[in-house]
VEXNU-668380 format. One record per residue: x, y, z of N, C-alpha, C, CB in turn; residue in one letter. Coordinates in steps of 0.2 Angstrom, whole numbers, padded with zeros to 4 digits, always signed. Glycine has a CB too. Layout:
XYZXYZXYZXYZa ...
//
This chain:
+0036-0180+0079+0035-0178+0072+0029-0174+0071+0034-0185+0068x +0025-0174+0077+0018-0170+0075+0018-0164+0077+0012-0173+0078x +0021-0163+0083+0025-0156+0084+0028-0150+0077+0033-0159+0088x +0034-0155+0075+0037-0150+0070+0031-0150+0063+0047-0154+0067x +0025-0156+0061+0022-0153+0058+0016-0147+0056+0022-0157+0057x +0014-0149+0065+0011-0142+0066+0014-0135+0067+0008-0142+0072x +0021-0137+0068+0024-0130+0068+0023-0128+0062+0032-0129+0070x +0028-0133+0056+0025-0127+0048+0019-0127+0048+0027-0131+0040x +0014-0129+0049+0007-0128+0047+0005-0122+0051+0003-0135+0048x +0008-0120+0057+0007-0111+0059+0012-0108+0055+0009-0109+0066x +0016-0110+0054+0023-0105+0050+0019-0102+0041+0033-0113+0049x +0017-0108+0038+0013-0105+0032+0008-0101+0031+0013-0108+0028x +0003-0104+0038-0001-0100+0041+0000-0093+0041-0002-0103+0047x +0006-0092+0044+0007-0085+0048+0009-0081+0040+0013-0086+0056x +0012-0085+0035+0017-0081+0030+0009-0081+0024+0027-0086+0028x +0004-0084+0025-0001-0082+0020-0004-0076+0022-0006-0088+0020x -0007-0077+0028-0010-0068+0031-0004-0064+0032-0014-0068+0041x +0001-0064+0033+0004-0058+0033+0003-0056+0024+0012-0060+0035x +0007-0061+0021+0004-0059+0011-0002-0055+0012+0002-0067+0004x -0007-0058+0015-0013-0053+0012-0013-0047+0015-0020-0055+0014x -0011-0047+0021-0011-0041+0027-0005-0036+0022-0007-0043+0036x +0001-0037+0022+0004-0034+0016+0001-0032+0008+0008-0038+0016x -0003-0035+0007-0004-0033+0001-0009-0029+0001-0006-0038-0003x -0015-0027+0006-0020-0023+0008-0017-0016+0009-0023-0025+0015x -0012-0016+0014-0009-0009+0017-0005-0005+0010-0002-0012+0024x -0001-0012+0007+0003-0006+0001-0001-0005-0004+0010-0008-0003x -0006-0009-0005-0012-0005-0011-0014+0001-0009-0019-0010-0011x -0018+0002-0002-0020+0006+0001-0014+0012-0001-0022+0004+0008x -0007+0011+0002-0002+0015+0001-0003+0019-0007+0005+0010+0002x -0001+0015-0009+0001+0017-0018-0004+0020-0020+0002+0010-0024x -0008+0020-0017-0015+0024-0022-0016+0032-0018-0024+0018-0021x -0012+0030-0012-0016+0036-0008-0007+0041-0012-0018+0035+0005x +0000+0037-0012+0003+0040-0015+0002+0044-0022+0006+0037-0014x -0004+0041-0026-0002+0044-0034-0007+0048-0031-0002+0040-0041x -0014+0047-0029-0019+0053-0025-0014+0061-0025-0021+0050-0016x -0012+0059-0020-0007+0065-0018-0002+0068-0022-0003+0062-0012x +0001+0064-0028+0005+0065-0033-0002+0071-0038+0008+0057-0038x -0006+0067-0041-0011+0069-0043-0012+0075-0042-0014+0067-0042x -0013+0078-0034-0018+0085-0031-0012+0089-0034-0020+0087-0018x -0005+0087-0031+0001+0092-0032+0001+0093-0039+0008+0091-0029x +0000+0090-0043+0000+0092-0049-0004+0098-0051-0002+0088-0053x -0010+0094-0051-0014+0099-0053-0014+0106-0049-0022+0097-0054x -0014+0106-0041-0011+0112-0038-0005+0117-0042-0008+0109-0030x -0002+0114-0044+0004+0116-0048+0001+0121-0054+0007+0110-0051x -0003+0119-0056-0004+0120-0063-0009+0123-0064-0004+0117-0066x -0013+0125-0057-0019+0129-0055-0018+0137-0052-0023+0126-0049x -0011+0137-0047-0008+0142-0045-0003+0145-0052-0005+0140-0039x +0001+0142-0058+0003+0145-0063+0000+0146-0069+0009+0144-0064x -0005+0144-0070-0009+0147-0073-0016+0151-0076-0009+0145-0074x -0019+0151-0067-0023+0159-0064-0020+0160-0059-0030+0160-0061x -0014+0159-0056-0013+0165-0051-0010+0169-0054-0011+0163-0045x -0006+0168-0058+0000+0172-0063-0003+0178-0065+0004+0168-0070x -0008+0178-0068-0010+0182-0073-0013+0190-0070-0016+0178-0076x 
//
């Protein structure tokens, strides 16, 4: 019995740090994604509105 209890007790162990580990990396993700949305905008709209003219 003490075996399979320690097993779950690594098993939710392991699925708590991963949630965080996961939840660090796609934050980091998502932000550096609208970052990058963000520059191409405004790039956008820097080159057609002084470079045109």
């Amino acid at each position: 019995m003490d075996s399979h209890f320690s097993f779950y007790l690594w098993v939710i162990a392991a699925i708590v740090v991963a949630f965080f580990v996961f939840k660090k990396v796609t934050g980091c993700l998502i932000k550096s994604i609208i970052i990058l949305v963000i520059l191409a905008v405004l790039g956008y709209l820097f080159y057609k509105y002084f470079m045109s003219a």
